[in-house]
C-alpha positions as CSV (number, residue, x, y, z in Angstrom):
1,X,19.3,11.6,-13.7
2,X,20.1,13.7,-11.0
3,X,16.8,15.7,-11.4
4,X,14.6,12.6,-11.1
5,X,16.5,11.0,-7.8
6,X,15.4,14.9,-6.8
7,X,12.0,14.5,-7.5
8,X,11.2,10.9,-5.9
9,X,13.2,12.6,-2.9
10,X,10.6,14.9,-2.5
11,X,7.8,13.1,-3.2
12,X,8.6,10.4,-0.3
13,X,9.2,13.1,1.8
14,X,5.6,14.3,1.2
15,X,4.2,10.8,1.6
16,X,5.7,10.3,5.0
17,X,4.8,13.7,6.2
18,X,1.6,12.6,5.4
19,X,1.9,9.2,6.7
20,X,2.7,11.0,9.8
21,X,0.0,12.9,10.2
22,X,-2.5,10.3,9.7
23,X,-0.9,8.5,12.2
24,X,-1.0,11.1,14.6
25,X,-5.1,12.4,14.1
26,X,-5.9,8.2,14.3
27,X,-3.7,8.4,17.7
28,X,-5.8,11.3,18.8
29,X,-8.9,9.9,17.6
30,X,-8.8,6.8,19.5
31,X,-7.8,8.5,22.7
32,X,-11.0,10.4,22.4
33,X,-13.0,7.2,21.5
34,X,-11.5,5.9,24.7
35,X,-12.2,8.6,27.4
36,X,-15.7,9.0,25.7
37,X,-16.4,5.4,25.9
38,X,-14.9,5.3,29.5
39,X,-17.5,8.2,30.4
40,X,-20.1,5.8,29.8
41,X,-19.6,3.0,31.6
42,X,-18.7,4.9,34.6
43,X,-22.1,7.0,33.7
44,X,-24.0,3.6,33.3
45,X,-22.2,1.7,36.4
46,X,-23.5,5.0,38.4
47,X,-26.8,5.3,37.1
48,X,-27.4,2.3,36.7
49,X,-29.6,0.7,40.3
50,X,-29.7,-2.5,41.8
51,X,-32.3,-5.0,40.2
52,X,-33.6,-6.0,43.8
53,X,-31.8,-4.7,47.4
54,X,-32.7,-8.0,48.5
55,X,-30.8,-10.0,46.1
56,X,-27.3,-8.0,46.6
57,X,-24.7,-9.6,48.3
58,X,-21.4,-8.4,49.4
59,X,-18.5,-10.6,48.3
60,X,-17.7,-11.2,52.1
61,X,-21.2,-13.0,52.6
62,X,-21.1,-14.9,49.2
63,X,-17.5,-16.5,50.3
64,X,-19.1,-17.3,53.8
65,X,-21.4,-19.0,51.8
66,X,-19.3,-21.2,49.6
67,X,-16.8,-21.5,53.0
68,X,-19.8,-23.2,54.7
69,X,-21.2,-25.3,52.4
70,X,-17.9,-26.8,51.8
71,X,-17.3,-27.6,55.4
C-alpha cells in the first residue's frame, strides 16, 4: 500500500512540475505577443501620414467649434 501512495506521490509531483512549466513558457509567450504587437501600432501610428493636412484638427479647435455652435 505504502508503495503505491509512493508512486501517485511522484507522479503528481511530475504533473505539477509540468503544470508549472507550461504555465510559465505561456506567461512568457504572451509577454512577447504583447511587446511585439505594441511595436506595431506604435510603428503604424508613426508611419502612418495624415489622409489630408487640411482636414486635421487639433482637439482645441474642434471644442471651439462645438463651444460656438452651442452658444
Amino acid at each position: 500500500m505504502e508503495n503505491k501512495n509512493s508512486e501517485f506521490s511522484e507522479i503528481v509531483a511530475d504533473m505539477s512540475q509540468f503544470a508549472g512549466a507550461l504555465v510559465g513558457t505561456a506567461v512568457i509567450a504572451g509577454k512577447k505577443v504583447m511587446r511585439y504587437l505594441n511595436d506595431l501600432t506604435i510603428v503604424d501610428t508613426i508611419l502612418k501620414p495624415p489622409a489630408n493636412a487640411d482636414e486635421v484638427q487639433t482637439i482645441d479647435s474642434k471644442i471651439g467649434k462645438t463651444n460656438t455652435e452651442a452658444d
